[in-house]
C-alpha positions as a Python dict, from the first residue, in 0.01 Angstrom:
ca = {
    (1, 'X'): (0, 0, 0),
    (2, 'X'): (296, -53, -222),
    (3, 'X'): (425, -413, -195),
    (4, 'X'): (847, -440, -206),
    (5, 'X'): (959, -729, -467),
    (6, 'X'): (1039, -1021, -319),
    (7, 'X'): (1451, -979, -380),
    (8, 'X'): (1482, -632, -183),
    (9, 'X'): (1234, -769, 104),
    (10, 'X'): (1490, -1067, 146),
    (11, 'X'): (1784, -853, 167),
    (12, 'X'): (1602, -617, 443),
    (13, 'X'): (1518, -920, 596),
    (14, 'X'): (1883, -1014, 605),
    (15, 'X'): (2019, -698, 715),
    (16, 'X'): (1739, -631, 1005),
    (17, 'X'): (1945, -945, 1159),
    (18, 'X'): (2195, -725, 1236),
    (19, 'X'): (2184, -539, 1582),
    (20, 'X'): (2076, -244, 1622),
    (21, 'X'): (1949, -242, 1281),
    (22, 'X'): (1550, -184, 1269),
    (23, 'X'): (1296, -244, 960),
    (24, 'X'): (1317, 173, 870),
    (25, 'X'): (1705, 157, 854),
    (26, 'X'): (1731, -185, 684),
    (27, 'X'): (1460, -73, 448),
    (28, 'X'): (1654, 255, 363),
    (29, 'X'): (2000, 77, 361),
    (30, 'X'): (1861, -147, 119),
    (31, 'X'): (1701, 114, -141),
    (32, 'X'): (2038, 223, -122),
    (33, 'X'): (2208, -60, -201),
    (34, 'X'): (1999, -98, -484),
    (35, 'X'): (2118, 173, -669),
    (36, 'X'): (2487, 60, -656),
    (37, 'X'): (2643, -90, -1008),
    (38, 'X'): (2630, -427, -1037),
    (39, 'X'): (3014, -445, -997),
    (40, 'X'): (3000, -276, -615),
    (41, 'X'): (2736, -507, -543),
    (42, 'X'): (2909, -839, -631),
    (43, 'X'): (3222, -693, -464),
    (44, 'X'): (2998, -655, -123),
    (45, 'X'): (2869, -997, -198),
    (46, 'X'): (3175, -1111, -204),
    (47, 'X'): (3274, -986, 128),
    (48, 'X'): (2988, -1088, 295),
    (49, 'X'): (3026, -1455, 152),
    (50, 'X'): (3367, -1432, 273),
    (51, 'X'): (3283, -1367, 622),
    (52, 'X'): (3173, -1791, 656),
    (53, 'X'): (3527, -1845, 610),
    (54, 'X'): (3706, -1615, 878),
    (55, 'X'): (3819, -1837, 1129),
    (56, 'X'): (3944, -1754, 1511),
    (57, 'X'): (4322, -1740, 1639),
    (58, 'X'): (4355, -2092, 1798),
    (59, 'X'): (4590, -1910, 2071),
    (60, 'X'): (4416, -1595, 2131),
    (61, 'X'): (4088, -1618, 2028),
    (62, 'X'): (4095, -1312, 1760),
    (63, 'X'): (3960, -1300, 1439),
    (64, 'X'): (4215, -1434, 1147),
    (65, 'X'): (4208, -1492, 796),
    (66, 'X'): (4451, -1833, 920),
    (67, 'X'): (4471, -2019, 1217),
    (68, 'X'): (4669, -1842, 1430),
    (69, 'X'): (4620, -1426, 1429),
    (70, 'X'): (4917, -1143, 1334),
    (71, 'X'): (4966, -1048, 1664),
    (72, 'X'): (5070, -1449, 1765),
    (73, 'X'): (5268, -1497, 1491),
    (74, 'X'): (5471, -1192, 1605),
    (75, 'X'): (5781, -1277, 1748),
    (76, 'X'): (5832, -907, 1905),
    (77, 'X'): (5544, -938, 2088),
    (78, 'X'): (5610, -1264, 2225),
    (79, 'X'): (5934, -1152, 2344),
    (80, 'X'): (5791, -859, 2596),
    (81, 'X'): (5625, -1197, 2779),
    (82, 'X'): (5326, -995, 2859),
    (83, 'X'): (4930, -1134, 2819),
    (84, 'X'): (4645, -908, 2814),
    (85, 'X'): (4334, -1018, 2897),
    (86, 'X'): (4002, -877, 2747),
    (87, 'X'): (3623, -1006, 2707),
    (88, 'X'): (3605, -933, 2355),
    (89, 'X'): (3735, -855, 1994),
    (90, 'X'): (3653, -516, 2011),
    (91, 'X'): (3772, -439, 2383),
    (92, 'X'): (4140, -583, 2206),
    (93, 'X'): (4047, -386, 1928),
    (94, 'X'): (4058, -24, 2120),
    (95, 'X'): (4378, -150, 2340),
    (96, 'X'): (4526, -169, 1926),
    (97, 'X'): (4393, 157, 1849),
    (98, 'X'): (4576, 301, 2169),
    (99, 'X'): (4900, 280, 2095),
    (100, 'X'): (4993, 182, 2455),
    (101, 'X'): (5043, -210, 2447),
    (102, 'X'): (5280, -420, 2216),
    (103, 'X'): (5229, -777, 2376),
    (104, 'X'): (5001, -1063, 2336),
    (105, 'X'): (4615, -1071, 2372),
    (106, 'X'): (4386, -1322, 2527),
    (107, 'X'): (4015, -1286, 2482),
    (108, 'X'): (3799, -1488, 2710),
    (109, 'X'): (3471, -1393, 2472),
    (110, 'X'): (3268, -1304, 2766),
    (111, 'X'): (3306, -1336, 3125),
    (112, 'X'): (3161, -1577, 3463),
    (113, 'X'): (2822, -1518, 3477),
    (114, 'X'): (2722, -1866, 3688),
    (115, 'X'): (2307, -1724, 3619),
    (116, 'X'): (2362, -1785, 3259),
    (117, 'X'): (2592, -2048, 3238),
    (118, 'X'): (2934, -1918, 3180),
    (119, 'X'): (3165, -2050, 3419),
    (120, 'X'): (3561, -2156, 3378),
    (121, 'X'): (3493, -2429, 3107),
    (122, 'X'): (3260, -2162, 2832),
    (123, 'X'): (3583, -1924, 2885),
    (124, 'X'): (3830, -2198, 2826),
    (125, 'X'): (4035, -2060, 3128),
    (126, 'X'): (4248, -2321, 3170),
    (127, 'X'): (4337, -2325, 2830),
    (128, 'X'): (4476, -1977, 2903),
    (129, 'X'): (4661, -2041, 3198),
    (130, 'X'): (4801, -2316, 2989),
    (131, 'X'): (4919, -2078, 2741),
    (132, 'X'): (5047, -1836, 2956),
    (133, 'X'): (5283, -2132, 3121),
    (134, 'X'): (5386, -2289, 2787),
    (135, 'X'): (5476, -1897, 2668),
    (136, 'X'): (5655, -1858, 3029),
    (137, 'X'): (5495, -1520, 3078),
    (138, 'X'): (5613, -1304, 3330),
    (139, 'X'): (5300, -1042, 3356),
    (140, 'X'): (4876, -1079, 3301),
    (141, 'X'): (4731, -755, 3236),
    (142, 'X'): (4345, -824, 3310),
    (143, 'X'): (4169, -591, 3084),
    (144, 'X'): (3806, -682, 3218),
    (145, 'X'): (3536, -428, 3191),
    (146, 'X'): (3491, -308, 3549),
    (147, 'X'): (3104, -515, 3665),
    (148, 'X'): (3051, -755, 3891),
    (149, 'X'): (3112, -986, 3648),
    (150, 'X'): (3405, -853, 3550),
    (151, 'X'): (3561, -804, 3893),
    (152, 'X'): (3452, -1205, 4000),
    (153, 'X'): (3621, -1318, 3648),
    (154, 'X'): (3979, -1100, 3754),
    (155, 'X'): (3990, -1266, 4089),
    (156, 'X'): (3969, -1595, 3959),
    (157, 'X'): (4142, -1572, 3717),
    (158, 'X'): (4424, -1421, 3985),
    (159, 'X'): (4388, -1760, 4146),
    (160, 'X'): (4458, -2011, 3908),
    (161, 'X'): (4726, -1824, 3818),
    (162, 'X'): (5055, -1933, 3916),
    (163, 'X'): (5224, -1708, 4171),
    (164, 'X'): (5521, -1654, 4007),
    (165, 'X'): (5342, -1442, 3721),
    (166, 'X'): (5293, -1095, 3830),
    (167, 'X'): (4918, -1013, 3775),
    (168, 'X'): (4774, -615, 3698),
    (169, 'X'): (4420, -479, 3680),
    (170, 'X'): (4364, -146, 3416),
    (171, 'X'): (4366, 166, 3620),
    (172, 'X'): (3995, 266, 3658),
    (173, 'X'): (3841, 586, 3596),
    (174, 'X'): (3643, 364, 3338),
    (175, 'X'): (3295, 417, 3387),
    (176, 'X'): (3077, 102, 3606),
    (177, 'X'): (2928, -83, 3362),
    (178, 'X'): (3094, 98, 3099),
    (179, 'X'): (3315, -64, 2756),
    (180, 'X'): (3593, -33, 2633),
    (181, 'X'): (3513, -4, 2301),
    (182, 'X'): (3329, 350, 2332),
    (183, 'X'): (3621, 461, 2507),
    (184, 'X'): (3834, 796, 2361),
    (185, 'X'): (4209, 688, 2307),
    (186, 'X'): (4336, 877, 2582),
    (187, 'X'): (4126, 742, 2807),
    (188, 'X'): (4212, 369, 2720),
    (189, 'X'): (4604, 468, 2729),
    (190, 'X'): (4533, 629, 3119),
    (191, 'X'): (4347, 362, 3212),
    (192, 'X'): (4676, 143, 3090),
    (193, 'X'): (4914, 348, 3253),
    (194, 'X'): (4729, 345, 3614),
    (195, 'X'): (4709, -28, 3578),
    (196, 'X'): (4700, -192, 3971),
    (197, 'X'): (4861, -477, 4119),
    (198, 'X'): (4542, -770, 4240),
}
């Protein structure tokens, strides 16, 4: 059997890290890559090397070339005094790609799961409730994937809440146990639009 040199083994190795991503696809994406000019691949070096720098909005949690994200730095969005709350980057992500929201985000990066150790503290949830008192927000849109999880997360976070901000759920027609980020558009924008009081 032919034996791979030792510098395109290390780079299938690498990519094989990646989810989803077995040793036939890292092993093809690789041969690939090895036919790219020397130029392309320093440029994708580059960007990969780059990566260890990105850093996380200290407000909202999203990824940012500088401490605190576009969307927080933008004063339009601050103005509409509107949070909406999602587990992840990419659930934010395909609200964006919607077209259907111009306020702020808050991304909890996950949500309670007491059986594996999330509770209030991993989601810094007071640190959001901080925020939204400090931006005097009148509305919480709780973009949570609709689970178990997700449903015990909403209600809590409806509790600590104080009573004078008006709290909303997404409209559902989402899928159980579905994502956000495989979602169509459309759907995202309906599910916005049929939002319910908690």
């Amino acid at each position: 059997m032919v034996e791979l040199p030792e510098t395109l083994l290390n780079v299938i190795d690498q990519l094989s890290k990646i989810p989803g991503v077995g040793d036939k696809t890292a092993t093809r994406q690789t041969l690939i890559l090895a036919k790219w000019s020397p130029q392309d691949l320093n440029a994708f070096g580059d960007a990969m090397k780059n990566l260890a720098q990105l850093k996380s909005c200290v407000d909202c949690g999203m990824y940012s070339d500088n401490d605190v994200c576009e969307i927080c730095s933008d004063v339009g969005r601050k103005e509409g005094r509107s949070i909406c709350v999602v587990e992840n980057v990419t659930d934010c992500l395909a609200i964006e790609r919607s077209g259907n929201y111009d306020g702020l985000y808050h991304i909890l990066g996950g949500v309670l799961n007491p059986l594996m150790g999330v509770g209030p503290e991993e989601l810094k949830i007071d640190n959001f409730v901080k925020r939204a008192r400090s931006l005097e927000v009148e509305s919480v849109i709780l973009a949570v994937n609709p689970s178990v999880e997700g449903d015990a997360t909403c209600s809590y976070i409806k509790q600590v809440l104080p009573e004078d901000i008006e709290v909303d759920r997404i409209g559902f027609g989402i899928p159980m146990g579905g994502s956000l980020e495989y979602l169509d558009t459309m759907t995202i924008a309906k599910a916005l639009e049929n939002k319910k009081k908690m």
